[in-house]
N, C-alpha and C positions, 0 to 999 in steps of 0.2 A: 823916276820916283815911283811910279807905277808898278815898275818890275819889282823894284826893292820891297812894297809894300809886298807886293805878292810873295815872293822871297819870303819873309817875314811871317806871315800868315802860316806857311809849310813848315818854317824852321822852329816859330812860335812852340808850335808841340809838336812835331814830328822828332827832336831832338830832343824831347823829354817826356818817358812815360809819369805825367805828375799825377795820373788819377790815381790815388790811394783807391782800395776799394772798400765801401760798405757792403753789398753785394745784403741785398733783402732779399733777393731769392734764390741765390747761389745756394748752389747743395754745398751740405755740412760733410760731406764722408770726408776722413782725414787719410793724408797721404802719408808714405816712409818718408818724406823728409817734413813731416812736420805740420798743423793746421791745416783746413780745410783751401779748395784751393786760391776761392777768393783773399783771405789769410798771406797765401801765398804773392800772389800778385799786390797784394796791398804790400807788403815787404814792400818788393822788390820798383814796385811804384813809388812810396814814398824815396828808395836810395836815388832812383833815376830823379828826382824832382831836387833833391840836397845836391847831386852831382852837375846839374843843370843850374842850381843856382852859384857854386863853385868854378865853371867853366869845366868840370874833369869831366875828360872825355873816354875815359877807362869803361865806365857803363855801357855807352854804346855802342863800342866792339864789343864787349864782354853778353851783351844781353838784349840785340836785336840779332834777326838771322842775314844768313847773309845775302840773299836775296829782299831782306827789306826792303820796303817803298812807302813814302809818304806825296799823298797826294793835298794839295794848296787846296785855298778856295776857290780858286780860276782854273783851276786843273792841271797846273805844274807839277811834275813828277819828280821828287828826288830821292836817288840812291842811299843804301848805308854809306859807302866811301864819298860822296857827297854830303852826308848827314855830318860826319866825321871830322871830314876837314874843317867844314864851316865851323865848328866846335874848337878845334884844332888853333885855326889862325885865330881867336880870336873875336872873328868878326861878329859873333851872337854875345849876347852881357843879357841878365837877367839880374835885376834886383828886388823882386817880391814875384811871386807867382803860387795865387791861393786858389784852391779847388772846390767845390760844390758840385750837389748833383751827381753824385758818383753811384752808375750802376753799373754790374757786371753780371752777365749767364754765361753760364759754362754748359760745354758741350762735347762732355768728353775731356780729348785731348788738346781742346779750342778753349778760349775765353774772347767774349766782346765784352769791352769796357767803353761806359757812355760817360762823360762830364763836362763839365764847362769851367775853365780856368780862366780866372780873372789874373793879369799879368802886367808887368812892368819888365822892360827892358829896353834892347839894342841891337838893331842888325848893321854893320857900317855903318853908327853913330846916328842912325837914320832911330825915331821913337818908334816903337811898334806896341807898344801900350794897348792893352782892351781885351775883352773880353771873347772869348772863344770857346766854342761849341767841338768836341772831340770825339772822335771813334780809335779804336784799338782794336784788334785782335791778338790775341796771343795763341801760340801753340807752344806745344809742348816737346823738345828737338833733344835727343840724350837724355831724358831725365830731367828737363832744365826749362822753366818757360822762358819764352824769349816773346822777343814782337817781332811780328811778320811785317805789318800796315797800320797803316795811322793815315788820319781824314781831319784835317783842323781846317773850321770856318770860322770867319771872325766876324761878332754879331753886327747889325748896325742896330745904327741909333736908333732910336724906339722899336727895336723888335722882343 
């Protein structure tokens, strides 16, 4: 039960970038393809969080690199093609997954994205429900941000 939660905790947001971004201090300079780059990442955040609630797992080949890694609250590592399957068979379900809290600094060709997504779902039927604390990085790979890493902790009660 343990593993599972932990499991759970990593898959929670490692398999969905859902922090849209408000980015309050994100530089404004606009890119050739469009808005500034927080702009950009809030896109592409918001599709990752529709696609995460759908089970489609197009996003996450399409828009993690392939060297991803998402690291659990316990410090379990897992892979994009780890990331992937889980998504794949099934075994993750989401059915509401709202975000707060969303910041992002850009730094260059980097973006960190901070939030906290409050969540409902399923990892093998198992609840994995609550609330979680999230980091991101994105780089920027052909022209294209993608996510490198992802850090989901899941808050406890009264913190």
């Amino acid at each position: 039960m343990k593993q599972l939660l932990l499991w759970a905790g990593v898959l929670v947001l490692a398999l969905q970038p859902v922090m849209a971004q408000t980015a309050d201090k994100a530089p404004k300079e606009k890119s050739k393809k469009g808005g500034s780059v927080a702009e950009q990442i809030e896109k592409l955040s918001d599709e990752g969080r529709e696609a995460a609630l759908k089970g489609d797992v197009s996003f996450l080949e399409t828009n993690t690199t392939d060297d991803y890694t998402a690291i659990g609250g316990m410090g379990n590592v897992m892979s994009k093609s780890d990331a992937v399957q889980m998504r794949k068979s099934g075994d993750v379900k989401y059915s509401a997954i709202d975000v707060s809290d969303k910041k992002v600094r850009v730094y260059g060709n980097t973006a960190v994205l901070t939030a906290t997504a409050d969540l409902k779902g399923t990892v093998k039927d198992k609840d994995i429900s609550g609330k979680y604390r999230i980091g991101q990085v994105w780089v920027k790979q052909g022209g294209k941000w993608k996510i490198a890493h992802m850090q989901s902790t899941k808050v406890q009660e009264g913190s």
